[in-house]
N, C-alpha and C positions, 0 to 999 in steps of 0.2 A: 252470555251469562246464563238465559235461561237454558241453553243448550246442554251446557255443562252440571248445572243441578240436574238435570232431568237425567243425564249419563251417570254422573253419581248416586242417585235413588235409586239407578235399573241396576249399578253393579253391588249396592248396599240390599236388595232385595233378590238376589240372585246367589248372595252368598249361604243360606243352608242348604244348598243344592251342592255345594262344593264340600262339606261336611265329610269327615268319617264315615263310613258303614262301619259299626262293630262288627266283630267276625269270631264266629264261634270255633270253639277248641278243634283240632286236627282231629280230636274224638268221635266228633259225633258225625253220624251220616246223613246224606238227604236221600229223599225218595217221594216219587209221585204219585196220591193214594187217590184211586177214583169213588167220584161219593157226589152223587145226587147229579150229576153230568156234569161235572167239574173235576178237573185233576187238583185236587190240594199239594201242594210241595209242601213237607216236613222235613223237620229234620231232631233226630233221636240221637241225643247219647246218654252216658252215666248208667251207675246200676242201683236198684233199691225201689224201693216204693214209687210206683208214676206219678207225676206233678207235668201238667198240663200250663201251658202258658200263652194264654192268648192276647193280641194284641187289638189297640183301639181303631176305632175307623182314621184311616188315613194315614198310618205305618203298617209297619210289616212285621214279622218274627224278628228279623234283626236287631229291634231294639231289645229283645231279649238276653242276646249273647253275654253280655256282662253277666248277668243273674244264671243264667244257663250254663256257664263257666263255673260257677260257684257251689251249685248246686249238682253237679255231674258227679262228685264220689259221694255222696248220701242218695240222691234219688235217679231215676229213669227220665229223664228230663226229652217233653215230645212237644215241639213249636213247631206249628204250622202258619203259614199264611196264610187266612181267610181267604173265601173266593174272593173272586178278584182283584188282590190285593197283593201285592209284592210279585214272585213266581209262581203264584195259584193262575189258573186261567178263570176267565170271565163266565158267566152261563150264557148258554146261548139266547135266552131273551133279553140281557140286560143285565 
């Protein structure tokens, strides 16, 4: 019995790993910008005034794709991944 609780909690806490990634429009591009000895991964699309979107520790740019969809025919829409953080690379100290 306790076997089976303990298999049920691991597959009940394993399931936001199995989530969606949203996915941002066919529009926009990525590209990997070097800055402070990190490559950042962004990704730009849309046209009009720049709007920057940054995400919280412990996500990535991707949770931006819904709003970054929306936003792409009024502004210049630019989401990066924080260092080390989604397809950004790490710094080399840490």
């Amino acid at each position: 019995m306790f076997r089976s609780i303990l298999l049920l909690a691991a597959l009940c806490l394993s399931a936001p790993a199995l989530a969606d990634v949203p996915r941002f429009p066919d529009s926009f591009h990525a590209k990997e910008v070097a800055a402070n000895g990190v490559d950042l991964h962004v990704r730009v699309g849309g046209k009009g005034p720049a709007i920057l979107l940054l995400h919280g520790y412990g996500e990535t740019g991707d949770m931006w794709a819904p709003l970054a969809a929306a936003l792409e025919n009024t502004h210049t829409v630019i989401v990066p991944d924080l260092r080390g953080m989604g397809l950004s690379s790490h710094p080399a100290g840490g």
